[in-house]
C-alpha positions as CSV (number, residue, x, y, z in Angstrom):
1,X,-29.4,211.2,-50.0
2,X,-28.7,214.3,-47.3
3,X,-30.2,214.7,-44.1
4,X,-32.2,217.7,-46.1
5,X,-32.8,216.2,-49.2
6,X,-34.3,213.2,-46.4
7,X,-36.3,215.9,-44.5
8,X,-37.9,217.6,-47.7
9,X,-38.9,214.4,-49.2
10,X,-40.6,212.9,-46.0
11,X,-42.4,216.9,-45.4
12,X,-43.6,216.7,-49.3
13,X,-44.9,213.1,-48.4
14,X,-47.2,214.3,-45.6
15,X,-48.3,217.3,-47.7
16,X,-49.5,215.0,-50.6
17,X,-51.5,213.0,-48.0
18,X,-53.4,215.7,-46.9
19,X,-54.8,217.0,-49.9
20,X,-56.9,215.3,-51.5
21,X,-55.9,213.0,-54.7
22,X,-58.7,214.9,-57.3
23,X,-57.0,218.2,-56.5
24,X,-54.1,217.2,-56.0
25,X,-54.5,216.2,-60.0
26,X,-55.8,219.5,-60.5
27,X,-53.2,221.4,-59.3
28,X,-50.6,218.8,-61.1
29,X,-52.6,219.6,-64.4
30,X,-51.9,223.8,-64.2
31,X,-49.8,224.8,-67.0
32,X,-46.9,226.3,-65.8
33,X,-43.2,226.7,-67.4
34,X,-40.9,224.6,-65.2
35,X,-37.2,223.8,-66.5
36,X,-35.7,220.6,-66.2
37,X,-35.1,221.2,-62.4
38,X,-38.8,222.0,-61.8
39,X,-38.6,225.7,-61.3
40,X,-39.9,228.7,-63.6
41,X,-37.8,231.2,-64.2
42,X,-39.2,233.1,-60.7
43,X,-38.4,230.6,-58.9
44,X,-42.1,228.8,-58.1
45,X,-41.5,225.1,-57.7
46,X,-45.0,223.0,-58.0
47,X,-44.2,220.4,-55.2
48,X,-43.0,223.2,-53.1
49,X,-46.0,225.2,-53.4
50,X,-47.9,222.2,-51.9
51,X,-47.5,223.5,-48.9
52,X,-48.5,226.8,-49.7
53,X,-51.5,225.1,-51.1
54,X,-52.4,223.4,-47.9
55,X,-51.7,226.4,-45.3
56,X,-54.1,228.3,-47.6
57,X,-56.6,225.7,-47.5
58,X,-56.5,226.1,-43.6
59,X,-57.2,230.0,-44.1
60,X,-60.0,229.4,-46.6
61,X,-62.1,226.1,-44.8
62,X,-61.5,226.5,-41.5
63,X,-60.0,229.6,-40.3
64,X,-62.0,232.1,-42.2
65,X,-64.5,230.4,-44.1
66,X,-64.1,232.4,-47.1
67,X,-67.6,232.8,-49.2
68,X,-66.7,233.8,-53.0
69,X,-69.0,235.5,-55.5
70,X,-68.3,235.5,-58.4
71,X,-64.9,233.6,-59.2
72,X,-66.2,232.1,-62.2
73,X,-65.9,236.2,-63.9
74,X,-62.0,235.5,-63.7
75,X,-61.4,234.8,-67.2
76,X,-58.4,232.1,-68.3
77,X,-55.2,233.8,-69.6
78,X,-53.6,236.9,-68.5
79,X,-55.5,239.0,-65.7
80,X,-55.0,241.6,-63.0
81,X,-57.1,240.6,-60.1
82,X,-57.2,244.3,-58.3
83,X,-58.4,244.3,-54.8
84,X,-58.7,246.6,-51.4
85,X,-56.1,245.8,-48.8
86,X,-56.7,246.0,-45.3
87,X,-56.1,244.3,-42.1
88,X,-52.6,244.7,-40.5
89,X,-51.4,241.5,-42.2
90,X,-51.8,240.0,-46.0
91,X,-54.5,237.5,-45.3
92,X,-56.6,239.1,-47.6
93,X,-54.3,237.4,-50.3
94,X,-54.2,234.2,-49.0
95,X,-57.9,234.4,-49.0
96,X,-58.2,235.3,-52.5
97,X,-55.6,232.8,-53.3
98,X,-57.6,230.5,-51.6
99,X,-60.7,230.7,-53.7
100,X,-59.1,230.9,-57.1
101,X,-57.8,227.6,-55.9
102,X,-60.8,225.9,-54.2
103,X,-63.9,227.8,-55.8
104,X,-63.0,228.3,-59.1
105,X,-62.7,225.5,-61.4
106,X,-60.7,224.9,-63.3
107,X,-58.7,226.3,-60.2
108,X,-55.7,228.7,-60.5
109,X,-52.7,229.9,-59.3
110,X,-52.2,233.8,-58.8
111,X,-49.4,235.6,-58.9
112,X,-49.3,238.4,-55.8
113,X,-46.4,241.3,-56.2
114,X,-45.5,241.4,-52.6
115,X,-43.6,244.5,-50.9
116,X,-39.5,244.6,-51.3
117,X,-39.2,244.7,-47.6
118,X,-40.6,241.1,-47.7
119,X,-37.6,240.2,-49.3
120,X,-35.0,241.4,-46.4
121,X,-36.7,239.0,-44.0
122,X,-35.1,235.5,-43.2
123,X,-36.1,232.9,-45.2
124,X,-39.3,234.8,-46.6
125,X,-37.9,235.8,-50.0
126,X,-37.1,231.9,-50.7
127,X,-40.5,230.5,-49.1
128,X,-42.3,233.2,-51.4
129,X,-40.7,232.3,-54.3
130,X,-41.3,228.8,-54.3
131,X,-44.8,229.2,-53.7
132,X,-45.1,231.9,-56.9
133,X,-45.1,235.2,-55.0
134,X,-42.6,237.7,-56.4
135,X,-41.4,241.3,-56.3
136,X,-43.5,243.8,-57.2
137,X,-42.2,245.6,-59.8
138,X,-43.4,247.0,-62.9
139,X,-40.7,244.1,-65.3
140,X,-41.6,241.5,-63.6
141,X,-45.7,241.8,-63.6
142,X,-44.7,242.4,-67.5
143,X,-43.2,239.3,-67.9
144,X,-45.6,237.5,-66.1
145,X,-48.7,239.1,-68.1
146,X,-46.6,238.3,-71.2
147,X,-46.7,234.6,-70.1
148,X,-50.9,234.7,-69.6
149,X,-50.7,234.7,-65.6
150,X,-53.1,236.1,-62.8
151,X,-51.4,239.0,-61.2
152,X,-52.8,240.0,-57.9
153,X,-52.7,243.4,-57.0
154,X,-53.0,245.9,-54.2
155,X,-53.2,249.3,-55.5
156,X,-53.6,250.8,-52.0
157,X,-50.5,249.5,-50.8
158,X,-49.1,249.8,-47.5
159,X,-51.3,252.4,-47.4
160,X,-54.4,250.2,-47.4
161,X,-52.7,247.8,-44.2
162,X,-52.0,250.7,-42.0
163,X,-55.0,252.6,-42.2
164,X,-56.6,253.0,-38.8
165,X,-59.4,250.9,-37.3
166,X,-61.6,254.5,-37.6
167,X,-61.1,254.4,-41.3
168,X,-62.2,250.6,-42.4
169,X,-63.7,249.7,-45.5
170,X,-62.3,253.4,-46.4
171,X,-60.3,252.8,-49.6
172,X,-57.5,254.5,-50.1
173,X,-55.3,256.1,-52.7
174,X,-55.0,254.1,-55.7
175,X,-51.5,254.1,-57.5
176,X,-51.5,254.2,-61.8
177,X,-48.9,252.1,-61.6
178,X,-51.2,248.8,-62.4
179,X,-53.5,250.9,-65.2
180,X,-50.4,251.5,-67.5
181,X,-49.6,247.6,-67.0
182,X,-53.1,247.0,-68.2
183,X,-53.0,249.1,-71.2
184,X,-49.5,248.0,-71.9
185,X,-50.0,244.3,-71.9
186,X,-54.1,244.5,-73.3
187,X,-54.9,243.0,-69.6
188,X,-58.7,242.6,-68.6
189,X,-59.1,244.0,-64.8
190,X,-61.1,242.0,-62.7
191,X,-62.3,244.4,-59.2
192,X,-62.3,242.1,-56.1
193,X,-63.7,243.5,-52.7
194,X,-62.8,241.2,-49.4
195,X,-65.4,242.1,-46.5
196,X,-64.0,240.4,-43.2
197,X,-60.4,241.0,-43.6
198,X,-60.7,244.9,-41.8
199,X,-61.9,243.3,-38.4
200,X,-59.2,240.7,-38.7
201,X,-56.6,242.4,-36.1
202,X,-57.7,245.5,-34.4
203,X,-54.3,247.1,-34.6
204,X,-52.5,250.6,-34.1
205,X,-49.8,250.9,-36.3
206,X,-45.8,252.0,-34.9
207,X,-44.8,254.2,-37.5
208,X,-41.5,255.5,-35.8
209,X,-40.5,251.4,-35.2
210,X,-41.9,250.8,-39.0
211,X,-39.3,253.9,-40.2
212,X,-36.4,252.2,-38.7
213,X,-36.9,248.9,-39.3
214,X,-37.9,249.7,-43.1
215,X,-41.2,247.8,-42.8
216,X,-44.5,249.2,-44.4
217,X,-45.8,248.3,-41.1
218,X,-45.6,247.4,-37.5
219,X,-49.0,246.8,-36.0
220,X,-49.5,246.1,-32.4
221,X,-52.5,244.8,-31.6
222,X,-55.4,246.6,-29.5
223,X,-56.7,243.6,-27.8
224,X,-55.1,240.2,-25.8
225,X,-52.8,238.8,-26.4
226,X,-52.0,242.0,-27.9
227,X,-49.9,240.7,-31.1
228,X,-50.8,240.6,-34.7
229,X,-52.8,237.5,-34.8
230,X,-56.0,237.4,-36.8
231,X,-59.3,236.8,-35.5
232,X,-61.4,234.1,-37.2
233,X,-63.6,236.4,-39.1
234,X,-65.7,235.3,-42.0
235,X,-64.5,236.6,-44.9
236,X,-67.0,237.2,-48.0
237,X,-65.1,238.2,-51.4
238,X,-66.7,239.2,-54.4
239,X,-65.4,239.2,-58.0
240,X,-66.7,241.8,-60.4
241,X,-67.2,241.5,-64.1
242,X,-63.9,242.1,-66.4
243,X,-62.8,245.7,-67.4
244,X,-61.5,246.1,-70.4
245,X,-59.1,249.6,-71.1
246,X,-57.8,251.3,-73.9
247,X,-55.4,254.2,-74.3
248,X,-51.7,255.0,-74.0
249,X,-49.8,253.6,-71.2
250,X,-47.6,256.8,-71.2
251,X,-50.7,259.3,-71.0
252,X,-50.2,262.4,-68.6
253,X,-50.9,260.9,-64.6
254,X,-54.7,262.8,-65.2
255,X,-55.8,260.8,-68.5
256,X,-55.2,257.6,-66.2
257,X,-56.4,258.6,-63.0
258,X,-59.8,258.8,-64.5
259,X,-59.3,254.9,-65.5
260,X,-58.1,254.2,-62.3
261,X,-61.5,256.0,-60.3
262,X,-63.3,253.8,-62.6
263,X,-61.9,250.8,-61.6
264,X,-62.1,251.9,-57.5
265,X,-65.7,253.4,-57.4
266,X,-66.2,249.5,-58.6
267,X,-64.7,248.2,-56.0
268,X,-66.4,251.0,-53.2
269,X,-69.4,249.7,-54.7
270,X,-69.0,246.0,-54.1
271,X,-67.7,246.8,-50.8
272,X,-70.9,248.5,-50.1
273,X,-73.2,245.6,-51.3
274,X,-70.6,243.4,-49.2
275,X,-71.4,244.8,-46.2
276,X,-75.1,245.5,-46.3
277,X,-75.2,241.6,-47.1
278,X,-73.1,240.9,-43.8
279,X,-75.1,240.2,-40.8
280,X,-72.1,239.6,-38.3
281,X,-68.4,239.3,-38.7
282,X,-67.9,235.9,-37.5
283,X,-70.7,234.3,-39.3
């Protein structure tokens, strides 16, 4: 055995250990379409994703405290979990990871389309495929909806991140982009709101440094230590009931975009109820 084949089986040790044995059988139990080698054909590896597992079990007991409403609505077999996006940094998706996994039982593993820049950065596109994060791109949500997965999605995009601190809880342009998926593939739309994750990292956003590095995004924080890092805020998501659309995926933008205000006026809503239920954002 290697020096890294060593390292990787003595770092998978330590992550078994930590979680605990019952979910650990829970998460061994997910159906999943592994080849011989123990890889689907995206590239998620189950004992790699382990780790994944454990970092986002940090985020969700300990770090944020995430309170979930409503996980039970997700229903099994292909979905589009379609959320706001906010805070600087993707937290909010390691939050709603974190309570398919821990607060919804059976638990489950989603599937986030992350940016393309993502994939430029060192060592990033290989971690995030292990751990079942891919490209976001219109095939490869297909295939995955084809093969009955959760897909989580930010409609807002980058847009959503790098709003200002001014315009929190202010949702942004949706794209169609994940309505003609839907009608395509006969998906159910679950909305999701996340109430914390806007407080996370007061940031302003470097838009000329964002431009020429190609990032979606450079924040700089607005308070010590004055880098990116997220305050433990409390974060409360909600899960609404299942939407169910009909119609051609190749309708004019207009046919769709009336779809798509459905599905955001749900989510404004929840985010409304979300925060007249708040009473603080660290608690």
């Amino acid at each position: 055995m290697g020096a890294t084949d060593w390292l990787k089986t003595r770092v998978q040790a330590w992550v078994d250990r930590q979680i605990d044995p019952a979910f650990r059988a829970k998460i061994k139990a997910l159906p999943t379409r592994q080849n011989e080698y123990g890889y689907d054909p995206f590239g998620f590896n189950r004992d790699d994703a382990k780790t994944a597992v454990l970092i986002a079990r940090f985020f969700h007991t300990f770090y944020f405290r995430v309170e979930s409403h409503g996980v039970e609505r997700v229903p099994p077999g292909r979905v589009l979990l379609v959320s706001n996006h906010s805070g600087q940094l993707p937290f909010d998706g390691i939050g709603i990871g974190g309570a398919m996994l821990f607060d919804r039982d059976p638990p489950r593993v989603i599937r986030a389309m992350v940016e393309k820049y993502v994939q430029t950065l060192p060592f990033a596109s290989y971690l995030f495929a292990r751990w079942g994060q891919i490209t976001g791109t219109p095939e490869n949500c297909k295939r995955l909806l084809e093969d009955d997965e959760a897909i989580l999605v930010f409609p807002e995009g980058a847009r959503g991140i790098a709003k200002p601190f001014t315009q929190r809880y202010q949702l942004q342009e949706f794209g169609l982009g994940f309505m003609r998926l839907a009608l395509e593939t006969h998906t159910p739309i679950v909305p999701i709101a996340v109430i914390g994750a806007e407080e996370q990292i007061p940031a302003v956003n470097l838009k000329s440094l964002a431009r020429l590095l190609g990032a979606p995004a450079i924040p700089l924080s607005m308070a010590p230590p004055f880098l990116p890092l997220p305050y433990p805020v409390k974060y409360r998501i909600y899960f609404g009931e299942p939407l169910e659309f009909t119609g051609d995926p190749d309708d004019e933008d207009e046919v769709l975009e009336e779809k798509v205000k459905r599905v955001r006026n749900e989510i404004q809503s929840m985010i409304r109820f979300g925060l007249k239920e708040r009473r603080h954002i660290f608690w």
